[in-house]
N, CA, C, O and CB atoms as a CASP TS submission, in Angstrom:
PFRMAT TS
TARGET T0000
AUTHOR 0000-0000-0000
METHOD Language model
MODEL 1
PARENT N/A
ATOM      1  N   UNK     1      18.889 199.097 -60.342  1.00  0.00           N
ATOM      2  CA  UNK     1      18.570 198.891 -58.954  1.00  0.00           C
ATOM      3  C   UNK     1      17.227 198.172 -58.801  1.00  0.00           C
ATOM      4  O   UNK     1      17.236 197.244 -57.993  1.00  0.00           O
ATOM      5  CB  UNK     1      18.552 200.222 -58.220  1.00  0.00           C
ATOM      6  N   UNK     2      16.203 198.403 -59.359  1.00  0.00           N
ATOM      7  CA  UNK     2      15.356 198.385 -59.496  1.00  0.00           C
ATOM      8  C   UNK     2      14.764 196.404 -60.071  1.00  0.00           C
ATOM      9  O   UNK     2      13.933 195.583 -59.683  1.00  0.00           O
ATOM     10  CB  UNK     2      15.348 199.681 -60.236  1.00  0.00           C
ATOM     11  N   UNK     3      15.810 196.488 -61.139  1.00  0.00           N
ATOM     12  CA  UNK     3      16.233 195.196 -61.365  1.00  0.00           C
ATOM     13  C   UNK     3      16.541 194.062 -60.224  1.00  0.00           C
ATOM     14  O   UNK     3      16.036 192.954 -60.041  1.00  0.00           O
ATOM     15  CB  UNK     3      17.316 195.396 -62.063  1.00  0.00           C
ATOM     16  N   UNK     4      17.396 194.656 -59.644  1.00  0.00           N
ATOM     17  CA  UNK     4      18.118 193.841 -58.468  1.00  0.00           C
ATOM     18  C   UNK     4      16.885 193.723 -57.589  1.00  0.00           C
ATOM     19  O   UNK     4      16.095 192.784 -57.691  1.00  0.00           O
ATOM     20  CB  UNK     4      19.531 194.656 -57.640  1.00  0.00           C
ATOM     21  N   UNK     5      16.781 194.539 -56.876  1.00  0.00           N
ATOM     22  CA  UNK     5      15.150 194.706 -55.763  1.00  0.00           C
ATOM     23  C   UNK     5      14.124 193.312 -56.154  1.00  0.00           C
ATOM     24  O   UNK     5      13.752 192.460 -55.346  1.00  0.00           O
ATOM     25  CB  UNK     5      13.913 196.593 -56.344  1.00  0.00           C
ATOM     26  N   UNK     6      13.880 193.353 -57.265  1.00  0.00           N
ATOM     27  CA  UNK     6      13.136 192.173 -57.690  1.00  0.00           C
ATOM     28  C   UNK     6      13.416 191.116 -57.805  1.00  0.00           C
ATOM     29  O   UNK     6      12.598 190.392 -58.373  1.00  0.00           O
ATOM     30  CB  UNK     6      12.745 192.193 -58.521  1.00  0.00           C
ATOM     31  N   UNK     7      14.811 190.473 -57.280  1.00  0.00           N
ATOM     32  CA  UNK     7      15.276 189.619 -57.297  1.00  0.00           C
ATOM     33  C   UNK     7      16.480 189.015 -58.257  1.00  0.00           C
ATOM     34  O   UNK     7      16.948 187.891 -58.077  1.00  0.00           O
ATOM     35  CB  UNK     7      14.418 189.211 -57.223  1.00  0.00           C
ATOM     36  N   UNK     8      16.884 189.844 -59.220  1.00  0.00           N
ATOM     37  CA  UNK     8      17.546 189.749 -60.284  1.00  0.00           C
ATOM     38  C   UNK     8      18.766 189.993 -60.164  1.00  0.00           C
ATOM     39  O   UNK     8      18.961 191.202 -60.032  1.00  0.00           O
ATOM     40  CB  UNK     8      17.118 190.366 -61.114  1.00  0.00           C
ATOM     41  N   UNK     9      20.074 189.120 -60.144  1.00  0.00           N
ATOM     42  CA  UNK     9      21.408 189.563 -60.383  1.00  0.00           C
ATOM     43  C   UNK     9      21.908 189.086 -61.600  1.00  0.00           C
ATOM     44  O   UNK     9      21.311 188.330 -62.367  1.00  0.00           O
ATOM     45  CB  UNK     9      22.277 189.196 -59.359  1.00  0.00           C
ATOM     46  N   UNK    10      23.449 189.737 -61.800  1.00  0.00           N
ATOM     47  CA  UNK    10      24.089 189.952 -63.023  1.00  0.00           C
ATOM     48  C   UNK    10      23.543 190.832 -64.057  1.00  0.00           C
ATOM     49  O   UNK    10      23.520 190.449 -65.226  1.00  0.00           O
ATOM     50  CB  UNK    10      24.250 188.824 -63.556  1.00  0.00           C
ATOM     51  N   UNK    11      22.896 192.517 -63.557  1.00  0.00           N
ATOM     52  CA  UNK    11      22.081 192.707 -64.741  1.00  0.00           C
ATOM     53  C   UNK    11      23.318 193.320 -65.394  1.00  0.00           C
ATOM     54  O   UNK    11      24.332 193.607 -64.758  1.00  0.00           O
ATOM     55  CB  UNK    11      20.599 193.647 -64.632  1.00  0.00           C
ATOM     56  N   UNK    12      23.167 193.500 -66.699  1.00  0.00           N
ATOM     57  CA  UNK    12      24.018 194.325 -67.692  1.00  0.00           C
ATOM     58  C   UNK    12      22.857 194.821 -68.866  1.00  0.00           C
ATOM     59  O   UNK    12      21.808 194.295 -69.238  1.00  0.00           O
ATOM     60  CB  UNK    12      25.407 193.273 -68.425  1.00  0.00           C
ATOM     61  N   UNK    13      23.668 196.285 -69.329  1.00  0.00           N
ATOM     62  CA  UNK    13      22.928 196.373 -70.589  1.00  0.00           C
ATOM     63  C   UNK    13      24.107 195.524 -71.921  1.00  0.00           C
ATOM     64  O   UNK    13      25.322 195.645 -72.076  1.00  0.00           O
ATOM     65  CB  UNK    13      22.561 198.321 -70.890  1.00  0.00           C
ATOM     66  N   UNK    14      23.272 194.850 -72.539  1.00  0.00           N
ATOM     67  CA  UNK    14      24.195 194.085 -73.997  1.00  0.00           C
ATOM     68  C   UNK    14      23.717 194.606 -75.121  1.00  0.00           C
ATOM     69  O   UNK    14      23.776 193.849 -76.090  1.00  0.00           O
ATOM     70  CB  UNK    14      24.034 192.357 -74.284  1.00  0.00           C
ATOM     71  N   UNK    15      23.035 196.187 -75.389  1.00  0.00           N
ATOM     72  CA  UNK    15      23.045 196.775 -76.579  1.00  0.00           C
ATOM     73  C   UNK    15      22.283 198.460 -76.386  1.00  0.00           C
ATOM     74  O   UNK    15      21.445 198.748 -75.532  1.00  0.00           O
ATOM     75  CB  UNK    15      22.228 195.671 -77.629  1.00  0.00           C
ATOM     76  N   UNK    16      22.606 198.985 -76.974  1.00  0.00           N
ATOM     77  CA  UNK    16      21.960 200.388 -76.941  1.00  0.00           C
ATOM     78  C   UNK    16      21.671 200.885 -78.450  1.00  0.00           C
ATOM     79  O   UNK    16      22.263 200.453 -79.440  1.00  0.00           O
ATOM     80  CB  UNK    16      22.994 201.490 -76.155  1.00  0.00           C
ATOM     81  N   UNK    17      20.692 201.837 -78.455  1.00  0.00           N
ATOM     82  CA  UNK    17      21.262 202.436 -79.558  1.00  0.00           C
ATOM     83  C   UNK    17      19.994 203.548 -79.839  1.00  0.00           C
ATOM     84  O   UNK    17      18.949 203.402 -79.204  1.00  0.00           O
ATOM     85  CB  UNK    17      21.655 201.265 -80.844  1.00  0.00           C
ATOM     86  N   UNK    18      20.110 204.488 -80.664  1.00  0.00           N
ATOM     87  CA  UNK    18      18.712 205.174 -80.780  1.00  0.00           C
ATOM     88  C   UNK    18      17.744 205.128 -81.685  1.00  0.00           C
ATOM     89  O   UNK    18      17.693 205.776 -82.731  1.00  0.00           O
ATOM     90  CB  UNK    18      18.806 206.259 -80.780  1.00  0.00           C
ATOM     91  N   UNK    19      16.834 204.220 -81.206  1.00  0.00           N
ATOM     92  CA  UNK    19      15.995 203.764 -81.871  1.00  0.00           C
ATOM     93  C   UNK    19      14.874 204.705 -81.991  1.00  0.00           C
ATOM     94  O   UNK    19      13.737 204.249 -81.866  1.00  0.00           O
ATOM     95  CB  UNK    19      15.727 202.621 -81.425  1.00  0.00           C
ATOM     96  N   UNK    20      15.052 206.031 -82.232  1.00  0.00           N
ATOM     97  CA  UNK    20      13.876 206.855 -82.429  1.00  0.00           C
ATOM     98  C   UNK    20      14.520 207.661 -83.756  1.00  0.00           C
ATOM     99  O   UNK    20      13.830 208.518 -84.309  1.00  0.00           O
ATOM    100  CB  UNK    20      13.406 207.871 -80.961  1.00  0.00           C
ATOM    101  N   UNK    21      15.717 207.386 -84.189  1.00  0.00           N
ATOM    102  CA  UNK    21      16.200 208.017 -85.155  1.00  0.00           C
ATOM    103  C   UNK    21      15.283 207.294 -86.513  1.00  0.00           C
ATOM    104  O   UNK    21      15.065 206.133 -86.860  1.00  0.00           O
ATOM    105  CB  UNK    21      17.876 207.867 -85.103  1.00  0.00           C
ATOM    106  N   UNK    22      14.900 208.642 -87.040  1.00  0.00           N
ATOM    107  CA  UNK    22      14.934 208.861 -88.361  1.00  0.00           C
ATOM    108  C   UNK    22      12.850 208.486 -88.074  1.00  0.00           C
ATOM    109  O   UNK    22      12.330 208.255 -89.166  1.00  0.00           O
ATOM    110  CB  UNK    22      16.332 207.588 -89.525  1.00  0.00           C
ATOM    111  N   UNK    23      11.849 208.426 -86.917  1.00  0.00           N
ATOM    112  CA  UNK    23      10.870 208.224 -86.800  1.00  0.00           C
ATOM    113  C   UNK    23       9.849 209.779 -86.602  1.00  0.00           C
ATOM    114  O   UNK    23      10.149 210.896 -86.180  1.00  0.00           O
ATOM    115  CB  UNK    23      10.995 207.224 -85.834  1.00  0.00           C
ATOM    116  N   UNK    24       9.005 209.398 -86.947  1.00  0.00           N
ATOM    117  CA  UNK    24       8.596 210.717 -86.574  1.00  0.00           C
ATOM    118  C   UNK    24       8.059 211.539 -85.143  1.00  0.00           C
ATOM    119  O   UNK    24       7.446 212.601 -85.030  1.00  0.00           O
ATOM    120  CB  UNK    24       7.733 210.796 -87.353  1.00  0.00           C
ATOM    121  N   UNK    25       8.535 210.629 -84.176  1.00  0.00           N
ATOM    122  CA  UNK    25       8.995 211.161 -82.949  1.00  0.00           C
ATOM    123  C   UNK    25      10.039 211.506 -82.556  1.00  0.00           C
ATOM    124  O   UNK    25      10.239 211.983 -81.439  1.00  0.00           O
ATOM    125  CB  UNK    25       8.818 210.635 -82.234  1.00  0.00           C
ATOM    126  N   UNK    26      10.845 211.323 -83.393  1.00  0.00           N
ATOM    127  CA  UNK    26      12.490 211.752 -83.353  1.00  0.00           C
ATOM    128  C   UNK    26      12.851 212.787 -82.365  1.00  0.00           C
ATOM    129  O   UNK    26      13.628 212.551 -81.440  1.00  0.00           O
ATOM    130  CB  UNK    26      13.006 212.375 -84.766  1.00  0.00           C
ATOM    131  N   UNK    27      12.135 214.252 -82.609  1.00  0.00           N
ATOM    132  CA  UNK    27      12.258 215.321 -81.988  1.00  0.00           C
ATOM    133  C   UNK    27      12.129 215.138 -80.588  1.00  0.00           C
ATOM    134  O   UNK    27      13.111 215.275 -79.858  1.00  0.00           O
ATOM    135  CB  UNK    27      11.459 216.175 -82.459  1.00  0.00           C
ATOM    136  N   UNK    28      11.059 214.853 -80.164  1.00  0.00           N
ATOM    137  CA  UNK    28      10.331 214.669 -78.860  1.00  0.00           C
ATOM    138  C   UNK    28      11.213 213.127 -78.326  1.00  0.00           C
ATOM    139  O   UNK    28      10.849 212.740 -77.215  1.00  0.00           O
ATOM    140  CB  UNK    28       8.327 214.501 -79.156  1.00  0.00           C
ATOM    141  N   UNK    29      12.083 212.434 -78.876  1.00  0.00           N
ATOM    142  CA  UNK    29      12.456 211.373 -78.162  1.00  0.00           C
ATOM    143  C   UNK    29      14.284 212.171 -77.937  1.00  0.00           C
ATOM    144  O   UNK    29      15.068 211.953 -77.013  1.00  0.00           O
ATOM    145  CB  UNK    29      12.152 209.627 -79.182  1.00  0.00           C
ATOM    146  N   UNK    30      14.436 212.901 -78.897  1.00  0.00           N
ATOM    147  CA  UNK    30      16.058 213.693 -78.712  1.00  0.00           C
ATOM    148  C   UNK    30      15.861 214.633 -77.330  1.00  0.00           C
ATOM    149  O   UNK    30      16.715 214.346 -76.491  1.00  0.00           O
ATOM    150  CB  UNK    30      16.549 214.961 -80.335  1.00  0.00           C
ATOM    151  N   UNK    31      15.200 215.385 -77.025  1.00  0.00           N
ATOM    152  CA  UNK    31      14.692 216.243 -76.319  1.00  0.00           C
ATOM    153  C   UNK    31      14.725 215.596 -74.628  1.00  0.00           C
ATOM    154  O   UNK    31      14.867 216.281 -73.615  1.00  0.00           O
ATOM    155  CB  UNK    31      13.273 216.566 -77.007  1.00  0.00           C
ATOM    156  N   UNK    32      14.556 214.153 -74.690  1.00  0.00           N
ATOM    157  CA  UNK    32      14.867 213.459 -73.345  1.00  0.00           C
ATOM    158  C   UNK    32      15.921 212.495 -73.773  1.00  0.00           C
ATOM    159  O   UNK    32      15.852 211.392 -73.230  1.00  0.00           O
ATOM    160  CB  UNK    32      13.546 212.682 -72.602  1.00  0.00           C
ATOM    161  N   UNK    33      16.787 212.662 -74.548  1.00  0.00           N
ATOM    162  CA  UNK    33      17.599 211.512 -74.620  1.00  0.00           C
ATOM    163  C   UNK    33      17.569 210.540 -74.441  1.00  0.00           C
ATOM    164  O   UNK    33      18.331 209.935 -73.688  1.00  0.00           O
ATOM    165  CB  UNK    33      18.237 211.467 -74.278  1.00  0.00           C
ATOM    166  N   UNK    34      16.462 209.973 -75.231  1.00  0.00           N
ATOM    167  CA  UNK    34      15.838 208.372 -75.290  1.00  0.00           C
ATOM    168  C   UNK    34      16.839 207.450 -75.966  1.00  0.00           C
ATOM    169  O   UNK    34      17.695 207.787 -76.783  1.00  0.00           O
ATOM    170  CB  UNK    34      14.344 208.240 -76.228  1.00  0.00           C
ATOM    171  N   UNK    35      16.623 206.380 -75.552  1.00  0.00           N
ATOM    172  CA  UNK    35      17.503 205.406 -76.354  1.00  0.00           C
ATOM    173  C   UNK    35      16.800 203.897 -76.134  1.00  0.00           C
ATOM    174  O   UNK    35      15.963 203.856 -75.231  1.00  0.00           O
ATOM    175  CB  UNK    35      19.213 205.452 -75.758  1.00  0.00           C
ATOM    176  N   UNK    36      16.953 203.156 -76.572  1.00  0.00           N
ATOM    177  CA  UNK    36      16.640 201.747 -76.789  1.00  0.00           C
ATOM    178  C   UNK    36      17.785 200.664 -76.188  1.00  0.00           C
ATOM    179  O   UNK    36      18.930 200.687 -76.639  1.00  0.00           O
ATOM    180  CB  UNK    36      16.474 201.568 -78.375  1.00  0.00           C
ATOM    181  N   UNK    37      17.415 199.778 -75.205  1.00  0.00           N
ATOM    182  CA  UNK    37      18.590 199.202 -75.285  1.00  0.00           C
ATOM    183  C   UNK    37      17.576 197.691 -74.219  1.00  0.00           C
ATOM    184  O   UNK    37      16.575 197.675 -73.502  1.00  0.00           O
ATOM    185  CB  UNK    37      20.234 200.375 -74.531  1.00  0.00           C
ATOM    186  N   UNK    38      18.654 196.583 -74.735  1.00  0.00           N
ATOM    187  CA  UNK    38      18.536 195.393 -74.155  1.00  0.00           C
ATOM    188  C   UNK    38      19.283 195.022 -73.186  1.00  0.00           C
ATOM    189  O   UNK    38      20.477 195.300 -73.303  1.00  0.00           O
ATOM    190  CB  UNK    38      18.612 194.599 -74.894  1.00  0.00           C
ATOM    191  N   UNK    39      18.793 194.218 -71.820  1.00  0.00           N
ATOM    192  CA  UNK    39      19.549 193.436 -71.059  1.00  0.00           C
ATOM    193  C   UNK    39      19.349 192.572 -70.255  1.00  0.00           C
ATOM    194  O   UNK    39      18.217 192.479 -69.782  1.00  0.00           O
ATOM    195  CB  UNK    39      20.070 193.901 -70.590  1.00  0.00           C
ATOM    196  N   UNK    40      20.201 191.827 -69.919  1.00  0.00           N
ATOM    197  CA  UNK    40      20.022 190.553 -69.430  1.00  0.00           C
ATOM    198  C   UNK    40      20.068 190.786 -68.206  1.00  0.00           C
ATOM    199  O   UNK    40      19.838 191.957 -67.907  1.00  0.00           O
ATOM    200  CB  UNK    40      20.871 189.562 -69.824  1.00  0.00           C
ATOM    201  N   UNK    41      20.344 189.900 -67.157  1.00  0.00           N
ATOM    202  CA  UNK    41      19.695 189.485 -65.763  1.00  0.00           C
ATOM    203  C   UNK    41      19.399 188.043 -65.520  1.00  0.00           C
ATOM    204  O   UNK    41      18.965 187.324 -66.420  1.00  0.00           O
ATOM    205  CB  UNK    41      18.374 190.177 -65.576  1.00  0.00           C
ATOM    206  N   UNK    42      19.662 187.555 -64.139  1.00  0.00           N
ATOM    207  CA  UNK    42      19.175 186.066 -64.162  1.00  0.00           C
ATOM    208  C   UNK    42      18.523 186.263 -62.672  1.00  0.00           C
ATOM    209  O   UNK    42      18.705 187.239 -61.944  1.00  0.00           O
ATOM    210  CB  UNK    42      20.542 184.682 -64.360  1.00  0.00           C
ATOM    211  N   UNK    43      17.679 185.053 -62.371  1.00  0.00           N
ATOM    212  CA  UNK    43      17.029 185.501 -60.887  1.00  0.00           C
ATOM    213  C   UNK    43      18.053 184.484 -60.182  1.00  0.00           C
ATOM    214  O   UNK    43      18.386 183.353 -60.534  1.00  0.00           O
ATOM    215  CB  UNK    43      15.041 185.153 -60.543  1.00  0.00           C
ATOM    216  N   UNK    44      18.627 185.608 -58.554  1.00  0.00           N
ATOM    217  CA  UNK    44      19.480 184.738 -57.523  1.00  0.00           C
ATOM    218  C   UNK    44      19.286 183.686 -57.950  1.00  0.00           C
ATOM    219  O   UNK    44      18.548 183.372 -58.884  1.00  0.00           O
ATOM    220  CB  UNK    44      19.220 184.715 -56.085  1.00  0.00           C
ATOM    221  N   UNK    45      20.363 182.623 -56.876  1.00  0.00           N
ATOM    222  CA  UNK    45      20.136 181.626 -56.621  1.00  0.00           C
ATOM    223  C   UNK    45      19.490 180.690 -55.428  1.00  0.00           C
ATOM    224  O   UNK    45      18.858 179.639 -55.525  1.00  0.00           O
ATOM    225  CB  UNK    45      20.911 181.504 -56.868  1.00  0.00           C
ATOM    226  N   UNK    46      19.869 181.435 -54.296  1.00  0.00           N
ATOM    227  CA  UNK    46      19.103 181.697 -53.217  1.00  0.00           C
ATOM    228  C   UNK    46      19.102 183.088 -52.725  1.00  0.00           C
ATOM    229  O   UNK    46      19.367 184.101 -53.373  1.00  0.00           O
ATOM    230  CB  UNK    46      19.468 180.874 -52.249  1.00  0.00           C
ATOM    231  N   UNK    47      18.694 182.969 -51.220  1.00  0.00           N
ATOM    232  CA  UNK    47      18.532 184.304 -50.710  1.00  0.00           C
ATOM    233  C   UNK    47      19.770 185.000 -50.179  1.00  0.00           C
ATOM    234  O   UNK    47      19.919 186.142 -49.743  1.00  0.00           O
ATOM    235  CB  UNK    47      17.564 184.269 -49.679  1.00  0.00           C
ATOM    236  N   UNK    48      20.980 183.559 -50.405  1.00  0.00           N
ATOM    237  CA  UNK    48      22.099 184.883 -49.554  1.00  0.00           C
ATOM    238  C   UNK    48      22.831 185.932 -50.765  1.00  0.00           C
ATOM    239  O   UNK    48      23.213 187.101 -50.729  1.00  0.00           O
ATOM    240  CB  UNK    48      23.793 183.916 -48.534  1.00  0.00           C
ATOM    241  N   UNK    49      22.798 184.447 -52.265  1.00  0.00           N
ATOM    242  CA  UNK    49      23.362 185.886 -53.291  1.00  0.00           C
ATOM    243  C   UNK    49      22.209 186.809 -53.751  1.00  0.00           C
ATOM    244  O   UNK    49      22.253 187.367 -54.847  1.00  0.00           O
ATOM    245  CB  UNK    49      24.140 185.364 -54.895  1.00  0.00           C
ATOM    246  N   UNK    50      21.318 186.938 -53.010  1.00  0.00           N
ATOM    247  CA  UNK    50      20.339 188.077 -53.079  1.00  0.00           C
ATOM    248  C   UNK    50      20.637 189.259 -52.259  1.00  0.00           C
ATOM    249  O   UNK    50      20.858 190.418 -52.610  1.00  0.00           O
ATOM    250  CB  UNK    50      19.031 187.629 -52.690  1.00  0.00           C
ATOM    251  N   UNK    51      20.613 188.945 -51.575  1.00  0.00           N
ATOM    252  CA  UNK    51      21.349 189.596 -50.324  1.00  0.00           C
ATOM    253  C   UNK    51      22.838 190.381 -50.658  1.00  0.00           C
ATOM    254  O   UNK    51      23.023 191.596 -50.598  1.00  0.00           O
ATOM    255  CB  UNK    51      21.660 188.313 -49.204  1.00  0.00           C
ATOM    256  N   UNK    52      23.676 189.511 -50.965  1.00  0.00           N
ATOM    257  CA  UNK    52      24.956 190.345 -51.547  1.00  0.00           C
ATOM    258  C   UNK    52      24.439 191.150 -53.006  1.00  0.00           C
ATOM    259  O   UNK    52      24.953 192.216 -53.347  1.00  0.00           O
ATOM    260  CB  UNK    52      26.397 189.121 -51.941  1.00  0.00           C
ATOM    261  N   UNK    53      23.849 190.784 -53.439  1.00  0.00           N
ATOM    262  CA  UNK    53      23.387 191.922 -54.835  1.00  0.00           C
ATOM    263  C   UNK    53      23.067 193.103 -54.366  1.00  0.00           C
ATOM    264  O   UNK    53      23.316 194.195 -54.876  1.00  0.00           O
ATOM    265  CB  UNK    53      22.026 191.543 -55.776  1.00  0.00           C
ATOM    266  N   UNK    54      22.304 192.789 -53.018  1.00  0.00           N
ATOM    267  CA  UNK    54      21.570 193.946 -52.631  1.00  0.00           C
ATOM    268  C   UNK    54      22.588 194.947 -51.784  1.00  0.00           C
ATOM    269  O   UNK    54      22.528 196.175 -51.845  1.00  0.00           O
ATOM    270  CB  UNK    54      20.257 193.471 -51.754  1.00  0.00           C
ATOM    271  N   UNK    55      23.424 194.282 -51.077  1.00  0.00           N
ATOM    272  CA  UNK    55      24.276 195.292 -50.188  1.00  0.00           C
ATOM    273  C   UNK    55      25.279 195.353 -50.882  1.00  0.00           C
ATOM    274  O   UNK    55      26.292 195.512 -50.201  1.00  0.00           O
ATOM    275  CB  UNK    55      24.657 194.968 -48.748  1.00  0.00           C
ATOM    276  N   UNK    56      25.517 195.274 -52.385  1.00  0.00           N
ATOM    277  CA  UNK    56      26.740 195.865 -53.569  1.00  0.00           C
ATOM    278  C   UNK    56      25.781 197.540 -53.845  1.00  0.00           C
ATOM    279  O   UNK    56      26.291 198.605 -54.194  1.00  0.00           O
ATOM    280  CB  UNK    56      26.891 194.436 -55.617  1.00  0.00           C
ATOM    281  N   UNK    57      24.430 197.293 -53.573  1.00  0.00           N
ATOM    282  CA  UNK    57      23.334 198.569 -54.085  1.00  0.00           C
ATOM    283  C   UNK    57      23.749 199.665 -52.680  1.00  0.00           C
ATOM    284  O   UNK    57      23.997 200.870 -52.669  1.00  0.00           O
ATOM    285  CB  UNK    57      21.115 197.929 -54.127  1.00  0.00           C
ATOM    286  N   UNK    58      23.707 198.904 -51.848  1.00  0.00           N
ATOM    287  CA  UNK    58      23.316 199.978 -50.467  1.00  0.00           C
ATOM    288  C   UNK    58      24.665 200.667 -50.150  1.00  0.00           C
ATOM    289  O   UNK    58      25.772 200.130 -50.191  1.00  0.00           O
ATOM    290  CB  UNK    58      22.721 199.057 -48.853  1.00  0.00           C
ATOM    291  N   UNK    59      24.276 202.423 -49.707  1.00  0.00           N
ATOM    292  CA  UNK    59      25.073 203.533 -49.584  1.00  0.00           C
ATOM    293  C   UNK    59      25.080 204.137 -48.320  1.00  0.00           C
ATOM    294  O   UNK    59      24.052 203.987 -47.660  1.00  0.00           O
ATOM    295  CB  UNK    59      24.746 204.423 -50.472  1.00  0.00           C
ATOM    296  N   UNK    60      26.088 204.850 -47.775  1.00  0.00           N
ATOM    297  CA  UNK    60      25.698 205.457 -46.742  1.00  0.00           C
ATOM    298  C   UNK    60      25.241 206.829 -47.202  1.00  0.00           C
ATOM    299  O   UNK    60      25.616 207.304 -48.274  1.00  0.00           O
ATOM    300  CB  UNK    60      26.711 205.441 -45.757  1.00  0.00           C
ATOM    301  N   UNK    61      24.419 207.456 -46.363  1.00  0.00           N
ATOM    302  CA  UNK    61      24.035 209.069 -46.624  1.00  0.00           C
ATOM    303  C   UNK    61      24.681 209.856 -45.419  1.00  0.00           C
ATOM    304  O   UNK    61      24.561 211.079 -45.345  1.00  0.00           O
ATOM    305  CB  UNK    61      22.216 209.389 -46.642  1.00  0.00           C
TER
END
């Protein structure tokens, strides 16, 4: 979301994995279920597919 807000659509994550295995923070990174991961994003193109990124985000309460 957070992504998007800043101007950014198409985000995806394109890898995960746990990169605290086998470190000696291991414990303390299992404990919050940390993980490592990469992703892409491109910035709109103008402001209206900004706009639709943004109201794919917005919910009613």
């Amino acid at each position: 979301m957070v992504v998007v807000q800043a101007g950014f659509v198409d985000f995806e994550i394109t890898w995960r994995a746990d990169v605290f295995s086998g470190a000696p923070q291991e414990g303390s990174a299992a404990n919050f279920d940390t993980k490592g991961i990469n992703f892409r994003a491109r910035k709109a193109r103008n402001d209206d597919e900004w706009y639709a990124a943004m109201n794919e985000l917005s919910c009613e309460v």
